[in-house]
N, C-alpha and C positions, 0 to 999 in steps of 0.2 A: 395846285391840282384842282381846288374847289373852282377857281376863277374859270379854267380850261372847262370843266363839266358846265360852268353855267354858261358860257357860249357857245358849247356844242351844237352844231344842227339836230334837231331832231325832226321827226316828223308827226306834229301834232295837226288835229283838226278844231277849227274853233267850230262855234256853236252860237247863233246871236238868237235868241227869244223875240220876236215879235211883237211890240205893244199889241195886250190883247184890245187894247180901244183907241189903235192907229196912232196915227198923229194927226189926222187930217185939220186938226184944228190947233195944231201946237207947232211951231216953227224951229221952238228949240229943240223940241223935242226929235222932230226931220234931223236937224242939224247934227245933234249927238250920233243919234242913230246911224247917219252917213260917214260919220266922222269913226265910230269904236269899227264899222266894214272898213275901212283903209287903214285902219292901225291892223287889224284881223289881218291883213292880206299880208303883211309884211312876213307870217308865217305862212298862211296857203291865198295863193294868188283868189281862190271860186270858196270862202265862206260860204259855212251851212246857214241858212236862216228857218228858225222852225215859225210857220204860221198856221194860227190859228183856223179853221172854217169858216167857226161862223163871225169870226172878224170879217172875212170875204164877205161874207151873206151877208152882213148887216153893212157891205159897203164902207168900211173903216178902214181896208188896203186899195184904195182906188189910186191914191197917186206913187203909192210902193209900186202897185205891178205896172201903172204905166210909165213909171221914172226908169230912161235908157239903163240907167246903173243894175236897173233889176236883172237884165241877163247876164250880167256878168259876177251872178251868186247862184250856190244850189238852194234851190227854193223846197223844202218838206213841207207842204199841206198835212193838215192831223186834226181830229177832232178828239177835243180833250177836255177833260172839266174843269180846271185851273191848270197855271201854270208850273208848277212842280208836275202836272202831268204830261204836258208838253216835254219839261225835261226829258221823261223817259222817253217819250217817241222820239226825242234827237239822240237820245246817245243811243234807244237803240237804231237808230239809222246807222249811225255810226260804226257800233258794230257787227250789223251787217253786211254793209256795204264796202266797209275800211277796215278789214281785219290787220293789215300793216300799220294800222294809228297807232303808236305809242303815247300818246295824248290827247284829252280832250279839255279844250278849253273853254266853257260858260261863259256867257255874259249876258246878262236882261240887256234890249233893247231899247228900255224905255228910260232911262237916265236922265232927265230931263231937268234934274234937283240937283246940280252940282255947285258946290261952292269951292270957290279957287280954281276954275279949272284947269290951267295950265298945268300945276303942280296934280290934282284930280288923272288927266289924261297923261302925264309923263309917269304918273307910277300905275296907272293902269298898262300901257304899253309893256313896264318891265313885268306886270305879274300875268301877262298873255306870253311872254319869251320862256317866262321861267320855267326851270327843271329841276330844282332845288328837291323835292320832295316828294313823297307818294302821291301823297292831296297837299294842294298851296288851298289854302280860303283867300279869298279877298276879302280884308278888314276893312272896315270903316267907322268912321264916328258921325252922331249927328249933331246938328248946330244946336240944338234945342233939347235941353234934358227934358225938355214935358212931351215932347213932339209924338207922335204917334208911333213913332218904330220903338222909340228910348220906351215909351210907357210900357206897349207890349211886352218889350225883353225885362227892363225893369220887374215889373210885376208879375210877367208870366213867363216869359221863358226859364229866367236865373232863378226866380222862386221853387217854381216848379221842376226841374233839374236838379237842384238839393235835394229837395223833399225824396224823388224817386229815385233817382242818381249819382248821392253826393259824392263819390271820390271820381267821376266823370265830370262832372263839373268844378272840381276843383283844381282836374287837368287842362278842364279848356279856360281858365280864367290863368291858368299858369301857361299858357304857351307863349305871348297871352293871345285869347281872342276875343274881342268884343262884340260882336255877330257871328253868335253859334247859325243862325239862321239864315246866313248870306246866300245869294243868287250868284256870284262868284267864283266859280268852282275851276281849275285847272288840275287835272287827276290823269295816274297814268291810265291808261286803258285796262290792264291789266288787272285791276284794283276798284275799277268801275265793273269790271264785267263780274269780278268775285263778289260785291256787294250785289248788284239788283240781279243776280242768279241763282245765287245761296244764300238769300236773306231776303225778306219781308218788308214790299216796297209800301208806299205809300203814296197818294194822290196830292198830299200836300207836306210841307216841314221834311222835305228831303232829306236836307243838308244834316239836320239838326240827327235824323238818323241815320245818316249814315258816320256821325262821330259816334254816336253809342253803337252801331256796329260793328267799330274799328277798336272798340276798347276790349279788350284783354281779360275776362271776368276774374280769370283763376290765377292769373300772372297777376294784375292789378298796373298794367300798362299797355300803351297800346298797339294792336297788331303790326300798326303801317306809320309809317313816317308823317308825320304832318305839323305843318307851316302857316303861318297865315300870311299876306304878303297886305302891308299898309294902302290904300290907296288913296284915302281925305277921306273929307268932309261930304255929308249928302244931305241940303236941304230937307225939312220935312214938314208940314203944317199942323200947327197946333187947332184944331176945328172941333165945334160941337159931332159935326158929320161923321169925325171918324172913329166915334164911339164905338158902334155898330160891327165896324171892319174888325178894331181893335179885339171886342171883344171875341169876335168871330174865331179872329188866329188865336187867340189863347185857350179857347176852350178845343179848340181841334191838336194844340200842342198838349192838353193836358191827357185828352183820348189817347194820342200817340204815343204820350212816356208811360198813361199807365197799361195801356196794351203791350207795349215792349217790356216792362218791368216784369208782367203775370209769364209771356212768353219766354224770358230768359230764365227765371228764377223758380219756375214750378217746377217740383222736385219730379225725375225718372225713376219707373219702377227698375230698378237692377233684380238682376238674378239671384242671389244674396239676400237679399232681404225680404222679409215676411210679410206679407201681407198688412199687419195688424201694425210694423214698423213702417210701413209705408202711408198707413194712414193715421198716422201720428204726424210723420212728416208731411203729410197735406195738410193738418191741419193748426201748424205752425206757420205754414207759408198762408194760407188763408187768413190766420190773424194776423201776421206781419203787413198782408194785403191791406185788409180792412184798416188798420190804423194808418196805412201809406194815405189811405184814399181819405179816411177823415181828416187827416191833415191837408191834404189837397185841393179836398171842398173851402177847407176856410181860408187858403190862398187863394181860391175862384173869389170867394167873397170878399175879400180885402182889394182884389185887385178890381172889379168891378167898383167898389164903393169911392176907390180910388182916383179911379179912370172915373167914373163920371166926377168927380170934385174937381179935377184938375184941365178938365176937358170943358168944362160948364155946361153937364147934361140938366 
């Protein structure tokens, strides 16, 4: 029976992200990108591609929109402040435009860091097919435990996800997944449109919440089904340069857990309870806060002092 559901046709729409800084100078990078459009197509013949503007503007899609290939994709122009913002402009294209999509399927554009590809591209192919799941993640590993994505999660994603979230993080290390913060998404529509319409989107660390959106507070499991699906290895550069970046995404993961923490767990006034009970219980959740948040600071500072040792700031 499982075999039969995982070759069912469905009617998913893929999704490709645009390198926000082209490729006009990166060959491999052309190449992947042309190559994940024809793997795409095997499920819808006219792939969505979301791009950027002021990529356009700054002239960094000059041989996307004149390459013959470009007409024969849906092209979405969007102006967006990063990429996770972009996301929402595609899916919601998607569902606007596709309310029949029982799927949508993500993939960054800019894959340019692959190792092993053959094996890379044949289990990418099966986690764009697949229907296994509510949300499939596309998992990966990187080559290099110091490398710039491993330090991030290392020291700021999995740190930080304990500290605000431990029995969430101890489900996603149990599914297993090792990129809570993947660009990888295949989700049913259904399930996409329940999370960024009844829930609290964000401009950046999508992915990351929309697993604590899917977690279950009072069950202590979670709403919807989810999978990660293996894909390889993903190059990454161990460089003073990308300290900066690094630290960037951690401190905006650290924003985002402890804004979802104060939003999920601040206690509601009920009918039933008095006033002077109620502000008892504000002021339980207000110190439970504060000590989240002191602990949290000296995860910022451990991982900062960190990251520059291992980075050679």
């Amino acid at each position: 029976m499982s075999k039969e559901l995982h070759h069912k046709r469905i009617n998913s729409k893929p999704l490709i992200i645009f390198p926000y800084m082209g490729y006009e100078n990166n060959k491999k990078c052309e190449w992947y990108f042309w190559w994940t459009v024809e793997r795409c197509k095997a499920i819808d013949p006219k792939p969505i591609v979301v791009l950027p503007r002021d990529t356009i503007i700054r002239k960094d899609a000059v041989s996307f929109i004149n390459d013959e290939r470009y007409k024969s994709l849906e092209v979405v122009q969007t102006w967006s402040v990063d990429s996770c913002q972009t996301w929402l402009a595609g899916w919601g294209h998607v569902l606007d435009h596709y309310p029949e999509a029982e799927r949508i399927v993500q993939i960054p554009g800019d894959i340019d860091y692959v190792d092993a590809d053959v094996q890379f591209y044949d289990n990418l192919g099966a986690f764009i097919e697949t229907i296994s799941s509510d949300i499939v993640i596309g998992d990966f590993r990187t080559g290099d435990q110091y490398s710039a994505k491993s330090l991030v999660d290392t020291y700021g994603t999995y740190s930080l996800l304990a500290n605000w979230f431990p029995e969430i993080s101890q489900s996603i290390r149990s599914l297993p997944l090792n990129r809570p913060r993947s660009e990888f998404i295949n989700i049913k529509t259904s399930v996409l449109r329940d999370l960024i319409i009844n829930n609290r989107n964000f401009a950046y660390e999508q992915t990351l919440n929309f697993l604590i959106k899917c977690w279950d507070n009072n069950e202590t499991k979670w709403r919807y089904n989810i999978s990660q699906s293996f894909l390889g290895t993903l190059s990454d550069n161990k460089s003073f340069r990308n300290y900066r970046g690094s630290i960037d995404q951690i401190e905006r993961i650290e924003r985002m857990l402890s804004l979802l923490w104060r939003e999920i767990r601040e206690p509601k006034k009920k009918d039933n309870v008095s006033n002077k009970e109620f502000e008892e219980q504000y002021t339980v959740f207000s110190n439970e806060y504060d000590k989240l948040y002191t602990k949290s600071k000296g995860i910022m500072e451990t991982a900062r002092t960190t990251l520059r040792a291992l980075l050679g700031v």
